[in-house]
N, C-alpha and C positions, 0 to 999 in steps of 0.2 A: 334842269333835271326834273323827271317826271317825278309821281308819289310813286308808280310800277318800278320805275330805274329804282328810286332810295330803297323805300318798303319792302317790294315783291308785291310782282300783277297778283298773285292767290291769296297775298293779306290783303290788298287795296278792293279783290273783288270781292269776298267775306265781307267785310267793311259798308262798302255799298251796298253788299246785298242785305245785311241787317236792318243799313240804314232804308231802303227801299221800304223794308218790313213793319219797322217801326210807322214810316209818314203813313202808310199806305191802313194798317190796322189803324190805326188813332183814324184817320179819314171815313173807315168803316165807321169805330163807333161811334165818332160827332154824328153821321148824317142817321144809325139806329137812335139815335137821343134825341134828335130833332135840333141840334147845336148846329148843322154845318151854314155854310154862309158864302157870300162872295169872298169873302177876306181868308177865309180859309184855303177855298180854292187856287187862288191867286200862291195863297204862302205854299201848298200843296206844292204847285206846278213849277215854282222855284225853286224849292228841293230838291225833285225829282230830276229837273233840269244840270243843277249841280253835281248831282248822284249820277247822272248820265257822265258830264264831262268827265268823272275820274272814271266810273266804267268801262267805257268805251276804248281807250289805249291801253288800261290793262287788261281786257280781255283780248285785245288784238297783241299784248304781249306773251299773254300766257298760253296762248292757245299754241307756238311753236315748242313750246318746253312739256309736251303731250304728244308731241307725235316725231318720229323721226324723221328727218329733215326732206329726204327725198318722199316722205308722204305730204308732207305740210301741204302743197297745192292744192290737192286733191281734199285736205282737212278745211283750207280755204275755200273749198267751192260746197263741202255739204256743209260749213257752218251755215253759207248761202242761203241753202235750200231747204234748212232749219227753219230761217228768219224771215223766209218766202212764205213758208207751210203756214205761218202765221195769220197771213192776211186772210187764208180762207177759215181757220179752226177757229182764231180768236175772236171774231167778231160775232161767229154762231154762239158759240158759248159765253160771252158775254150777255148775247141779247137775251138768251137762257136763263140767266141768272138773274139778270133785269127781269124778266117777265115772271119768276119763281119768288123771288127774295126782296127785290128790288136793289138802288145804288147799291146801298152798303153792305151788302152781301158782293157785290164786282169785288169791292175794294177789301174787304176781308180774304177773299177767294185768292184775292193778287197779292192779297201780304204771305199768307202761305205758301204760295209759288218763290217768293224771294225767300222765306226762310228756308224751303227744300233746298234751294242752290246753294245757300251758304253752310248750310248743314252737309253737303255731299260735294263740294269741292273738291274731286282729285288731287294727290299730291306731282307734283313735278317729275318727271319722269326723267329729266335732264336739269344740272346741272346750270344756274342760272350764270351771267355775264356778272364780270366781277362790277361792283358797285362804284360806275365813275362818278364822282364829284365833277360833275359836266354841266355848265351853265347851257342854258335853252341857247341864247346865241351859237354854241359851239354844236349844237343838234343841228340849227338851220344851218351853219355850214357845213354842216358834214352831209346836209340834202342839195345843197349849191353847187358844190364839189365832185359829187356823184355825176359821172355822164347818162346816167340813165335816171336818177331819181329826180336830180333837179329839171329835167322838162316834164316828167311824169305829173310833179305835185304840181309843178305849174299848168298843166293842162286840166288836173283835175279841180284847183282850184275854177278857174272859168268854168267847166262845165258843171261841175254842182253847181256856181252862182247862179249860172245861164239858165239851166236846162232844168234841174233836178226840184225844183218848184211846180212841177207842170202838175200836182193832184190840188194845186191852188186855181190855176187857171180852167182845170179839166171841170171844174164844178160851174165856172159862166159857159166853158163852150156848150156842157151837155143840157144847161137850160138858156143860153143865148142865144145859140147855134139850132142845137138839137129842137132846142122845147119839148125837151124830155123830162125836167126837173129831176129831182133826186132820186127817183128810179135809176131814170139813165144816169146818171152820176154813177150808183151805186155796182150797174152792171159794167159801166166803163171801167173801174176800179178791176172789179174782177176778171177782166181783159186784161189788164195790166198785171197781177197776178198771177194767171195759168200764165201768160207770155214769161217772166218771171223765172217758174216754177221750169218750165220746158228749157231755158237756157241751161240755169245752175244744175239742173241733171246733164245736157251735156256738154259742161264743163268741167264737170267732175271727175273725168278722167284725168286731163291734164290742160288748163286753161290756156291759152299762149300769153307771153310774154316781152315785156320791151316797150320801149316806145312806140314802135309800130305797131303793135297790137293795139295798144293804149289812144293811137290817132286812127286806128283803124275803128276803135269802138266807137268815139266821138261823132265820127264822121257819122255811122251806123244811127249813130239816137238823134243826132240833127236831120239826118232823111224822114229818120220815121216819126219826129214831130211834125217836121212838113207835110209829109200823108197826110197825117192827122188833124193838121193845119187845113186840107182842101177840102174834108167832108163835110158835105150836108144834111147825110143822112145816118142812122144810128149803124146800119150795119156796116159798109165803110168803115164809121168812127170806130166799129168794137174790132176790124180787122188790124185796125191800123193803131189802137191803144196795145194790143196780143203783143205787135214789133217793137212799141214804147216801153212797156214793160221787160219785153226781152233785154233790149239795144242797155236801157239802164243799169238794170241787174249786169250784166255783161262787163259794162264797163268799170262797174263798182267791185267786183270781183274782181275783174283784171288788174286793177290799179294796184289792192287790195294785196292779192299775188304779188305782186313787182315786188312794192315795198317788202313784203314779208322776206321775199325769197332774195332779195339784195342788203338787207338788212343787220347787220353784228349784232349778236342777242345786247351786249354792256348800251345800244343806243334806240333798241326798237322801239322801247317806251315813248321813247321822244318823238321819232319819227312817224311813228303809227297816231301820237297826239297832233300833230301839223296834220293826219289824215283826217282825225274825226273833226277837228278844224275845218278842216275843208267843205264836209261833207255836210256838217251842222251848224256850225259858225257863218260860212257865208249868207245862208237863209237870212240872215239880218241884212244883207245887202239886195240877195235877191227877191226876198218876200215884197219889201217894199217896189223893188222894180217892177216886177211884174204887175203890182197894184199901179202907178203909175202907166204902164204897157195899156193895162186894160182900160183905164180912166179915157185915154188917148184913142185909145180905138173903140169904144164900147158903142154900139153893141157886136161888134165884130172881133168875136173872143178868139177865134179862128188863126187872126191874126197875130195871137199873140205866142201861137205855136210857132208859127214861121219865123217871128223874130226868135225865140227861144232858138231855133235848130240852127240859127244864124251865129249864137254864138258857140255852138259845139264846131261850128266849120271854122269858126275862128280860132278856138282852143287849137285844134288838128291842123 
């Protein structure tokens, strides 16, 4: 059983969001004092880390007990494009802050931001699922079980492994490949972002759903690594990052959709926690891989797109 099943997703996200407030102030004023340090860091980014894993399935719990239920999809696709909008706002404003205040002004700026949410947390607008005493075994099989859910998480498990690493690899291609250095990095990313941004708007009507939507996305973000696999030149690479950024978003939303909308309120905590596993958990599998990928092929970063899109066609 999750902390969102026992507690409640809206005390578990309170909770973190405190806890975010807390690490993130104190990190402020060690680095205004002249205190902060590697060890700090390091203890920071484990926290934070932790504070994520209980976040993350209770906000993907709480967020159906806010909208009614034939809305929920459509609440799934502009959470999306909430968490999209980020990639362009937050990095301007960060550097704003760095270049105004410096570090410990970001990190003051973000402890604030976490105590607004925990401060202005919505009440429940529905009636939560009654409080199963459900061992995690009995979560996974109720995903096993499921004729739609248990190939869904298994496809999504592969393609985050696979695929969903590629702003690891996108930093050797754009100065491997490209020899663009971090410029080009930087404007590949934000090809990646409009591309992004342009999906979860039109998906925000009504996303499709099923497995087949689900291998149809796969398929979609292994082509369009492969594109991006063939380029040698920057604008190529930034047409064909536009379709990576789409194809991902797409598919993490879709997934995202299924579970939500196939899901019993008394089990989603659990379920939506196998998701953010999937999504963030496996990076310890595929971070390494991809580093291995690139060792293997270096300096042909390019390569390592192709194999990446080699296992989205496998997942599908």
């Amino acid at each position: 059983m999750t902390s969102s099943d026992w507690l409640g997703a809206r005390r578990v996200l309170r909770a973190t969001q405190v806890a975010g407030a807390v690490v993130t102030a104190a990190t402020g004023i060690a680095l205004l004092m002249g205190n902060a340090g590697l060890i700090l860091v390091w203890c920071m980014t484990a926290i934070l880390g932790a504070v994520r894993a209980f976040e993350r399935p209770a906000a993907q719990a709480y967020l159906p007990s806010l909208v009614p239920t034939e809305a929920l999809v459509n609440a799934v696709a502009f959470t999306g494009l909430l968490t999209t909008s980020t990639r362009f706002f937050g990095p301007a404003m960060g550097a704003l802050l760095l270049v105004s205040g410096g570090p410990w002004l970001c990190f003051v700026v973000n402890s604030v931001g976490f105590a607004v949410v925990a401060a202005f947390l919505p009440r429940e607008r529905k009636e939560r699922g009654s409080r199963n005493w459900v061992s995690v075994r009995a979560g996974l099989h109720y995903i096993r079980t499921d004729r739609v859910l248990g190939p869904v998480v298994g496809i999504a498990f592969v393609v985050f492994m696979a695929a969903f690493n590629f702003p690891t690899s996108l930093t050797l291609f754009a100065n491997g490949t490209l020899h663009g250095g971090n410029a080009a990095y930087g404007r590949l990313m934000s090809a990646t972002g409009l591309g992004a941004l342009v999906v979860v708007v039109a998906l925000a009507g009504r996303p499709p759903t099923g497995t087949r939507a689900v291998g149809v996305a796969a398929i979609a973000l292994g082509g369009a690594l492969a594109v991006l696999g063939t380029a040698r030149t920057e604008l190529p690479a930034l047409g064909a990052a536009v379709l990576v950024g789409a194809s991902s978003t797409g598919f993490a939303v879709i997934v995202a959709s299924v579970l939500q909308m196939r899901t019993g309120d008394d089990v989603r905590g659990r379920v939506m926690s196998v998701y953010t596993l999937a999504l963030f958990g496996t990076s310890a599998i595929g971070g390494p891989m991809t580093g291995v990928l690139v060792d293997l092929t270096n300096p042909a970063a390019e390569l390592v797109k192709v194999i990446e899109s080699n296992g989205c066609y496998a997942a599908a």
